[in-house]
N, C-alpha and C positions, 0 to 999 in steps of 0.2 A: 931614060930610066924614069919608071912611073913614080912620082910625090904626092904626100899629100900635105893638104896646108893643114894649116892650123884648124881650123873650125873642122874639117871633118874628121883630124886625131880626137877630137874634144869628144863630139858623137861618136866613134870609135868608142873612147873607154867609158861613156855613157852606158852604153848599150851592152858591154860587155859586162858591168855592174850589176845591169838590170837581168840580165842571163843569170846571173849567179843567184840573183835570191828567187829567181820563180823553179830556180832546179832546188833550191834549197828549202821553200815548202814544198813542193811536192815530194822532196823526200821527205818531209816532216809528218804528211800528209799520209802516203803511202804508209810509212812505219806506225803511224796513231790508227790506220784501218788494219794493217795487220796486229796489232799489238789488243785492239777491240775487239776481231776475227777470233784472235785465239783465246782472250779471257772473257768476253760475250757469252751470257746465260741468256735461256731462253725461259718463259714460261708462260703457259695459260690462264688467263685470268676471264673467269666465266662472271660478264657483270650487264645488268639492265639486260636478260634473256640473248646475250649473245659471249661467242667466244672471240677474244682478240690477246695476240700475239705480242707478249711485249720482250725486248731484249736488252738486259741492262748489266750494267758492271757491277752495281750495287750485290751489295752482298746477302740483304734480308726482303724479306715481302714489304715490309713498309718501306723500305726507302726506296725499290724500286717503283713503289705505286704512285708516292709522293714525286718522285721526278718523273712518272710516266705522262701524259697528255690524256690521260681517262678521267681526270678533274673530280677526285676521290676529296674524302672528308676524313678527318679524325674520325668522326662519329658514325663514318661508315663501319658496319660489322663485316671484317675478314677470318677469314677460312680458307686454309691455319694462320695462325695469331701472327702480328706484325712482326713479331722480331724471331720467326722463323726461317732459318739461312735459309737462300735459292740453292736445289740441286736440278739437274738437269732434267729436265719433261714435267717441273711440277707447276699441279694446276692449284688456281687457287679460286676460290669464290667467294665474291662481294655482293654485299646486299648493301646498296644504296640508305642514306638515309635521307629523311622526309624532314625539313625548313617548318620548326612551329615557334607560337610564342604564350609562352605559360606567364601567369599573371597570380602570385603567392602576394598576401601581405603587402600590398604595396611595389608590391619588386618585380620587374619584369626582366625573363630569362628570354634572349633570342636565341635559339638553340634548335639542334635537331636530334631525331629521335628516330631508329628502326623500329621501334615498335609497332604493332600492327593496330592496336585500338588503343583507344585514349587510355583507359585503364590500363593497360602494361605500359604506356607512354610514362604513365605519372610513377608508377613502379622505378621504372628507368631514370630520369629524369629526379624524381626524390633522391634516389640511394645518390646522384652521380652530384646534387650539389647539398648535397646533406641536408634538404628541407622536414624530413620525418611527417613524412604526408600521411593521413590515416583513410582508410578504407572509409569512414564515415565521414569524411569531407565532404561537403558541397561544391558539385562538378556543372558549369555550364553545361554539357558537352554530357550524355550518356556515357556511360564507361565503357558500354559496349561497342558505340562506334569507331569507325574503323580510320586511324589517322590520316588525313589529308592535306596536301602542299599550305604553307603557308595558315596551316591553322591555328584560332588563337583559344587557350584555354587558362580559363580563368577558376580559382578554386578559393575556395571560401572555407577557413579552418572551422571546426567547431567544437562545441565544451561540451562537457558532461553536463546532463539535466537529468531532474526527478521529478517527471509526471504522476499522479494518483488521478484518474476518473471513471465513471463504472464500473466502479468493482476492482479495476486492473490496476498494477504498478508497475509504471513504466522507465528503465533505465535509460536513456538514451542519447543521443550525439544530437544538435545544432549547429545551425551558426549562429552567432549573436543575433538577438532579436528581440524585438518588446513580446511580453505574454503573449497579447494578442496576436501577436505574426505565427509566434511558434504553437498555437494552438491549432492556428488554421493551418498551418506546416504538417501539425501531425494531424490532419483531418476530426479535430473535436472541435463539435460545433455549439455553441452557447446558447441557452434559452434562453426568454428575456431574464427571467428570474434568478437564471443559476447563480453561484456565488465561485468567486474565484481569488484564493486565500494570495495574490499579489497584483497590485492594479495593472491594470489592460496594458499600458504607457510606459510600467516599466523594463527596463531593459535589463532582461538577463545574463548572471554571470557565470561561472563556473559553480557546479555542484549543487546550484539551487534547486529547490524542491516547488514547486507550482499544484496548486489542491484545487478539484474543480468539484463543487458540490453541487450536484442536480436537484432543484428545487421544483416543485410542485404541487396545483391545488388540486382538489377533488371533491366532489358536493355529494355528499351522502345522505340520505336518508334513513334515520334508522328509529326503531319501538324500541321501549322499553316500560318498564312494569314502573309506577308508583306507590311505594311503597303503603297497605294503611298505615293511621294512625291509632295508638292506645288512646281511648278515652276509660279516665278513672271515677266511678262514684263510690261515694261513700257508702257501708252497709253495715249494717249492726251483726259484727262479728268478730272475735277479738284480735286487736293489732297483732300481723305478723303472721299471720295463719296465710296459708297460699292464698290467689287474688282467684276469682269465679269466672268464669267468662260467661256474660248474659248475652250477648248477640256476636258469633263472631266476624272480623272484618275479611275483606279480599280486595286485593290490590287493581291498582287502575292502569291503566295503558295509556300513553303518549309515545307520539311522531316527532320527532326533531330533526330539520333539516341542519345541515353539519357542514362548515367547507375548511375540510383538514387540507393541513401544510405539511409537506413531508419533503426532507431532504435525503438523498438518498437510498429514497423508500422509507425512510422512517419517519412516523407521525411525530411533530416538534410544538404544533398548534391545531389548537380546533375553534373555532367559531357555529356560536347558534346563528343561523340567520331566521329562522322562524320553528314555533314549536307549537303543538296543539293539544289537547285532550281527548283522547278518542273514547275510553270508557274512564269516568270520575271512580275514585276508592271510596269504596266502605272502612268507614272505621270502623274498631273494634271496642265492643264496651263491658269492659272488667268490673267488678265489685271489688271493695277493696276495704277489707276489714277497720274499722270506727271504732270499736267496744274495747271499755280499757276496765271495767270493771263486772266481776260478776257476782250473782248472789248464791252461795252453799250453804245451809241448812239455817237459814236465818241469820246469815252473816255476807257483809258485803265485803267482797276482797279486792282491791285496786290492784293493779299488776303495768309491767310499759310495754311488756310482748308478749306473745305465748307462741309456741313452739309444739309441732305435733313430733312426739321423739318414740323410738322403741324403748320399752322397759322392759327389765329381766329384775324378775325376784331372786334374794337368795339371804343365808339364814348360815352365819359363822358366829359364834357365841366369844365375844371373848377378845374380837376382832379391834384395830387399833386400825385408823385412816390415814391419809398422806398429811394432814393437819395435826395429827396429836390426837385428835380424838377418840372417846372408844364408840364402837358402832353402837347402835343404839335404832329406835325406831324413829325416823324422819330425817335419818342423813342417808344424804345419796351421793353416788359416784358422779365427776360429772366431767365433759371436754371444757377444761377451764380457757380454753381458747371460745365457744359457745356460751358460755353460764362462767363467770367469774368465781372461783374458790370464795364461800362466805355469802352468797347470794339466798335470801331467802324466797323459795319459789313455792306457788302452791300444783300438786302433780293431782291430775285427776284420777280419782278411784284409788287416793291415796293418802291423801290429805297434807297438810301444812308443812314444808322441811327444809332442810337447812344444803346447798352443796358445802359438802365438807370434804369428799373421799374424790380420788380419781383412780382410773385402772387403766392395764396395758392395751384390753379390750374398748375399751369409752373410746369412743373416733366421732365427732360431729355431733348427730344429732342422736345420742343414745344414753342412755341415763341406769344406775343400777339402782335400786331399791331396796334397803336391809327390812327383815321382816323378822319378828319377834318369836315366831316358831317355822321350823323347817317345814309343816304342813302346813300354814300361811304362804311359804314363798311356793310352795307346788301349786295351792290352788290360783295364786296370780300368774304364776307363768312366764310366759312373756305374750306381749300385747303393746300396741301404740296405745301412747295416752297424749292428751294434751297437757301443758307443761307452762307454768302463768311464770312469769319471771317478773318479782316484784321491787 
């Protein structure tokens, strides 16, 4: 009768041990591929210009991408949205995104971006870590070019400025900078002379105004007339009578070279640098009445002006003056603004009298004449006379 010893009982139930767990994964095994077989989705995921086949138990687009072997990113843009449940045949499509490093204030972002040019980059990339980037930032990088692996963009915030020069006013965005940078920033370029209302050096802050005044010389030449001069001599004719003109004058011509200053176009200085006489003036030479005294019918009358005035006769009997008095022969009307009321004047072709009366007609140089009969005052009339104011 066949026995066994001891050692090969031992390997006996060794080996029967080991039987029992390789049938017991491979039913583990079997049941986990059936159990995959029948809750396995499939779907098309269109990415980097090809299609590939992914089959997962996951139940949405992002978690199957996330456990797929396609080596996907957050910041990959999907189509339809990640947390869109898997049904069976659906395709989906990924646009990779592109490794950059943006450089804000000091802070550097290692991040990626599907955006196609730097411009939509910074769009993207603002809104997603709340930087509030503005269109008028300063961009290394054109805004039109077009994103690339591993690229680094650096931006430089900037403030409101208020430029003034030539004429224009200008609103506009910077980055910090001394005058001088941002002048040559916005293409204005300085003369030696011009003036610029904050120094070169310093550095601007928000909201500052910068004034740039264009300065300039210019050397003119230019004529002009000199004016004559009045010469006065004395002439025996009584003070106050109009002046005579015995030779009259005409004016003289000079050259002056001129080197005006002008800011802005507008003249601020002028300078002679040389000036000449090209025709000398004639002066003019007036007579000018001396005579303070004259003699009427054997009588010398001193007087301090005389006056050549119109005279009107006239002839009211009875008549009473602005003074009180009654008319009478040698009072006359007179502009007490011209001849002071009370003045005794002697009136030619009339003889010796007194202003005592004024009227609403008397204006300047005009005088009235009372006459003792109404055919008296017809036959004088009216007539200039001269007029001795004594």
């Amino acid at each position: 009768m066949f026995q066994l010893t001891r050692t090969q009982v031992l390997s006996l139930v060794r080996r029967s041990h080991l039987a029992r767990r390789v049938i017991f994964v491979c039913a583990v095994f079997l049941i986990s591929v059936a159990l995959f077989a029948y809750n396995a989705k499939t779907i098309e995921a269109h990415i980097d210009g090809q299609t590939v086949r992914v089959t997962t138990l996951y139940g949405t687009v992002g978690q199957a991408l996330a456990h797929s072997r396609l080596g996907t990113y957050p910041e990959d843009l999907v189509y339809p949205t990640r947390d869109t449940p898997i049904t069976k045949g659906l395709k989906v499509e990924v646009t990779r995104s592109t490794p950059v490093q943006l450089l804000v204030d000091e802070q550097t972002f290692m991040t990626r971006t599907t955006a196609k040019t730097v411009g939509e980059a910074l769009v993207d990339l603002s809104d997603r870590y709340g930087l509030q980037l503005k269109d008028e930032d300063e961009v290394n990088i054109s805004r039109t070019e077009a994103v690339s692996n591993q690229m680094e963009i650096k931006v430089q915030r900037t403030i409101p400025i208020f430029v003034r020069a030539d004429g224009k006013d200008l609103d506009t965005y910077i980055a910090p900078k001394t005058v001088a940078d941002a002048l040559t920033k916005l293409g204005i370029d300085l003369g030696v002379k011009d003036k610029v209302s904050l120094p070169l050096d310093h550095m601007l802050v928000p909201h500052e105004q910068v004034q740039v005044v264009r300065v300039a010389e210019r050397i003119d030449i230019l004529k002009s007339e000199i004016p004559y001069q009045n010469v006065t001599q004395p002439a025996d004719y009584p003070v106050g009578l109009p002046d005579k003109v015995v030779s009259r004058g005409s004016n003289g011509l000079q050259e002056q070279t001129i080197k005006l200053t002008l800011e802005d176009g507008k003249e601020v200085d002028r300078e002679i640098l040389d000036q000449r006489v090209l025709t000398p003036p004639t002066n003019q030479v007036v007579s000018r009445g001396a005579q303070t005294s004259i003699s009427r019918g054997g009588t010398t009358i001193s007087f301090k002006r005389a006056y050549v005035m119109r005279a009107t006769a006239y002839c009211i009997p009875n008549g009473i003056t602005a003074t009180g008095a009654s008319v009478r022969m040698g009072i006359i009307a007179v502009d007490p603004r011209v001849i002071p009321l009370g003045t005794n004047v002697y009136v030619e072709n009339y003889g010796q009298a007194r202003a005592l009366d004024t009227g609403g007609a008397i204006k300047g140089n005009r005088i009235d004449l009372y006459m003792n009969s109404v055919q008296a005052a017809l036959n004088f009339g009216v007539r200039y006379v001269t007029v001795y104011v004594q």
